[in-house]
C-alpha positions as CSV (number, residue, x, y, z in Angstrom):
1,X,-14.7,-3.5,-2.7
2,X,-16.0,-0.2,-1.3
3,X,-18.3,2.7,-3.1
4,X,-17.4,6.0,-2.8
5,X,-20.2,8.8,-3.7
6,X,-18.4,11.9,-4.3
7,X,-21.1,15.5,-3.8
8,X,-21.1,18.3,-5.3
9,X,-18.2,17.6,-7.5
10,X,-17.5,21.1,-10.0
11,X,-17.7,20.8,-13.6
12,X,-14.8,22.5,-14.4
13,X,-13.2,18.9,-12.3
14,X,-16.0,16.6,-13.7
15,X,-14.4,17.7,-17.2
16,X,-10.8,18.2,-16.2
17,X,-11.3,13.8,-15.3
18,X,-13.1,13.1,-18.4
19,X,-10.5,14.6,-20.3
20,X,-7.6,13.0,-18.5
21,X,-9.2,9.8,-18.8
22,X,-9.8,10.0,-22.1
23,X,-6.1,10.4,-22.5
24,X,-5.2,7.3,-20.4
25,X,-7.9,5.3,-22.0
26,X,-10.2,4.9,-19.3
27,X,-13.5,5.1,-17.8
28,X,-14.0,8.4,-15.8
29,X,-14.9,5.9,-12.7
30,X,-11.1,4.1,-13.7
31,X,-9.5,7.2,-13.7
32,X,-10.6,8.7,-10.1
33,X,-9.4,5.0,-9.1
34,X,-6.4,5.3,-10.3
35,X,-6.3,9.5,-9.1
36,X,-6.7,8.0,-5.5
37,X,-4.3,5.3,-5.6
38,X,-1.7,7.4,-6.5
39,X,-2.4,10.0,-4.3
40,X,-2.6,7.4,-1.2
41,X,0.2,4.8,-2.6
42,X,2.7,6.9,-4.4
43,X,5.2,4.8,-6.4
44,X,8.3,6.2,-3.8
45,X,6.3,5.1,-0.9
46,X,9.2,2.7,1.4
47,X,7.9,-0.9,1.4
48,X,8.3,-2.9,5.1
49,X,9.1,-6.0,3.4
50,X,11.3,-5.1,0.5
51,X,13.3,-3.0,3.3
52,X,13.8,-6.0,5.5
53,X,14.6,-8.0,2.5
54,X,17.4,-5.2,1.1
55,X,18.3,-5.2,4.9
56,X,18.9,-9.0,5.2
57,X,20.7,-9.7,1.7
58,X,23.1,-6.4,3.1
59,X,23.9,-7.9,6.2
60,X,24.3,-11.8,4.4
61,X,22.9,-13.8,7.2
62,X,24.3,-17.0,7.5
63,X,22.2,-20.8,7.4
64,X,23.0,-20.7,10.9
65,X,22.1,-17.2,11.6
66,X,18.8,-17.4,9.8
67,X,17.9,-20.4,11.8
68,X,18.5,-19.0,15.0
69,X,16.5,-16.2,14.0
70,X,13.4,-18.7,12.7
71,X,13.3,-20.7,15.9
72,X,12.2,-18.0,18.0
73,X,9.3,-18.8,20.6
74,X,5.7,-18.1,18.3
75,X,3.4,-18.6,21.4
76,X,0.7,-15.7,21.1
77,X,1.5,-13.1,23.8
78,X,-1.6,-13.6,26.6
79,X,-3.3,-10.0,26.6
80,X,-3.1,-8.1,29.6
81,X,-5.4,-7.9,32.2
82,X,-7.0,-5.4,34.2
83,X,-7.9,-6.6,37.3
């Protein structure tokens, strides 16, 4: 876990927090948690994985196509080089 110092932070915000915390019932250090993690992982955000997943129970791969797709070559690529 990282720490975050925030400067110079009004007081008109400092209380605005306080306030909205005490609604949630939390912590002011909870509640700018939670402010940033919505603001960085909104709840409409498109998920890779749960795409793929919608994208592959769409499509109804078969046993066969599913392993055709798992036996693919999984040798690391060598890196390039730049001689």
């Amino acid at each position: 876990m990282r720490n975050v110092t925030i400067r110079n932070l009004s007081d008109e915000v400092h209380r605005a927090i306080r306030q909205r915390a005490a609604t949630h019932g939390r912590s002011v250090e909870a509640e700018m948690r939670a402010i940033l993690a919505d603001a960085v992982q909104p709840p409409d955000r498109v998920e890779l994985g749960a795409m793929l997943t919608a994208v592959g129970r769409e499509i109804a791969l078969t046993d066969e196509e599913h392993a055709l797709l798992d036996n693919r070559d999984r040798t690391p690529a060598e890196p390039p080089g730049f001689d």
